[in-house]
C-alpha positions in Angstrom: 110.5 96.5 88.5 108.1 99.2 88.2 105.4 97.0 89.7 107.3 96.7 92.8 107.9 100.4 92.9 104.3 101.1 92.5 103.5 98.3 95.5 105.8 100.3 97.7 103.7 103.3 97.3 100.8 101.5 98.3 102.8 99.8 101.0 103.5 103.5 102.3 99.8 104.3 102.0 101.3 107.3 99.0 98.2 106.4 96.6 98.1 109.6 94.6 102.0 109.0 93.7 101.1 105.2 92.6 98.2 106.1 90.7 100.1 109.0 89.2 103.1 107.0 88.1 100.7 104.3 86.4 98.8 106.6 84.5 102.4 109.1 83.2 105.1 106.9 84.4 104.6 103.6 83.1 106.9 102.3 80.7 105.5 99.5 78.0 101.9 98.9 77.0 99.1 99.7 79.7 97.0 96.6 78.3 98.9 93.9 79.8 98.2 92.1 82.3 100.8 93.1 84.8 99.7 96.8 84.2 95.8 96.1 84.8 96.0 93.9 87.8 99.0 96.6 88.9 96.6 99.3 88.8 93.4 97.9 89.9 95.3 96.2 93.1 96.3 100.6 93.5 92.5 101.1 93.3 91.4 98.7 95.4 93.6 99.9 98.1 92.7 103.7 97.5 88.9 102.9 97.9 89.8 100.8 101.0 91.6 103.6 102.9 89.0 106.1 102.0 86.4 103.8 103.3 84.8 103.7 100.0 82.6 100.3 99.9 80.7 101.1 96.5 83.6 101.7 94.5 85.4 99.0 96.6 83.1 96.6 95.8 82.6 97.5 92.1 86.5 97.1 91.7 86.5 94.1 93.6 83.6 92.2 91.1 85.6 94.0 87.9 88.8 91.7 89.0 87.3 88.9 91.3 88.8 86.0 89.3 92.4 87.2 89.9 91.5 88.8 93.9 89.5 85.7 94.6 92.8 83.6 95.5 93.1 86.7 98.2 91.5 86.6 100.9 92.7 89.8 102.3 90.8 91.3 99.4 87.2 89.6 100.3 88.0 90.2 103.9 88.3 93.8 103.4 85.1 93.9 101.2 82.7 91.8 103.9 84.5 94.8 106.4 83.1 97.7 104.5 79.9 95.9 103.8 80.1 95.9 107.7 80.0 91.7 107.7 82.7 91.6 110.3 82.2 88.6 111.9 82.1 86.7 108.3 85.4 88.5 107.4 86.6 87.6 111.0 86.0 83.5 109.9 87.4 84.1 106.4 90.5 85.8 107.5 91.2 83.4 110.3 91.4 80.6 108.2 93.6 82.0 105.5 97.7 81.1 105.8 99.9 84.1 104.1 103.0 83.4 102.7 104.9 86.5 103.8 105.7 88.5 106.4 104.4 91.2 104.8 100.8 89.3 103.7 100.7 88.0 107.5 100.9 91.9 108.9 98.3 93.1 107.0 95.6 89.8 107.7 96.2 90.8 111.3 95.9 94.4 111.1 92.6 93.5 109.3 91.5 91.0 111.9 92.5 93.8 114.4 89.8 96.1 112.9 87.7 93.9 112.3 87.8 92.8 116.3 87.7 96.3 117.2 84.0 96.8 115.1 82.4 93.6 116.8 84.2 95.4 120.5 86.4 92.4 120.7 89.2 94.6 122.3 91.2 92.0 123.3 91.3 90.0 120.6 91.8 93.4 118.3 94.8 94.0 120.7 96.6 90.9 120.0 96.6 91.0 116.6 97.3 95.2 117.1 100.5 93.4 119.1 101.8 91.1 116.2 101.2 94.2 113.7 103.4 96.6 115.7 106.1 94.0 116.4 106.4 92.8 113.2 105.2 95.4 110.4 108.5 97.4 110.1 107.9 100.3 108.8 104.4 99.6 107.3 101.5 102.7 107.9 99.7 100.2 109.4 102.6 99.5 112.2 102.2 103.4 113.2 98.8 102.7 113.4 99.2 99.5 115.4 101.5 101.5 117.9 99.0 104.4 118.2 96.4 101.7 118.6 97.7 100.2 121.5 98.3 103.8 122.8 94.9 104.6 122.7 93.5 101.5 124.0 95.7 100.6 126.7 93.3 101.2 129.3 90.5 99.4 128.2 92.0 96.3 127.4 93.5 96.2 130.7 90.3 96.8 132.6 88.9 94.1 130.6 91.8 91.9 131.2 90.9 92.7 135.2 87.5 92.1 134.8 88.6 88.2 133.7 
């Protein structure tokens, strides 16, 4: 139970909150396994939404046996290494198993479209994010996306 409340936090971008009911709030021994991976998958998520590859990475290589199953969590690395195409192959031949898993691998896909100026591309996956990540952060940012780029990926769909 408390792992899912501290994966809701994340889900809502609130990382402070997560971090700070792991480290006062957590009831039952923090050296399990369910509390480490809990709070490293909180890390890992903080450094990626501050844009932090170092500490990304560093996290990343402290818990790559249990992240390497997940490719979200290499795809996101190769992004802030700045490897976009590679973390365009990677994520485009991963299948996710939930809703949820299949919103973010397109957001990322979307940025990672959006770095390499693939607009259109970025925009389709901006389209499945914003139909289908309820109310995700990264929905609001799909939406606000799509906002912003409305007129350039239809002068490049006129161009075509």
């Amino acid at each position: 139970m408390q792992q899912r409340y501290v994966l809701a936090l994340m889900a809502e971008h609130r990382f402070p909150k997560a971090m700070a009911y792991l480290q006062n709030h957590w009831q039952g021994k923090k050296t399990t396994s369910l509390y480490r991976n809990t709070a490293l998958s909180a890390q890992l998520a903080s450094s990626f939404e501050n844009r932090n590859g170092e500490e990304f990475a560093g996290l990343y290589q402290k818990g790559e046996k249990l992240f390497r199953k997940n490719g979200i969590f290499l795809g996101k690395k190769l992004f802030l290494e700045g490897k976009y195409a590679d973390a365009v192959e990677l994520l485009q031949n991963i299948q996710k198993k939930t809703n949820y898993q299949e919103v973010q691998r397109q957001y990322m896909l979307a940025m990672c479209y959006e770095a390499l100026k693939e607009t259109e591309q970025a925009s389709i996956c901006m389209e499945y994010v914003a139909k289908y990540g309820n109310t995700t952060p990264c929905r609001y940012a799909a939406e606000q996306w799509k906002r912003e780029n409305a007129s350039v990926v239809l002068s490049e769909t006129m161009i075509e």
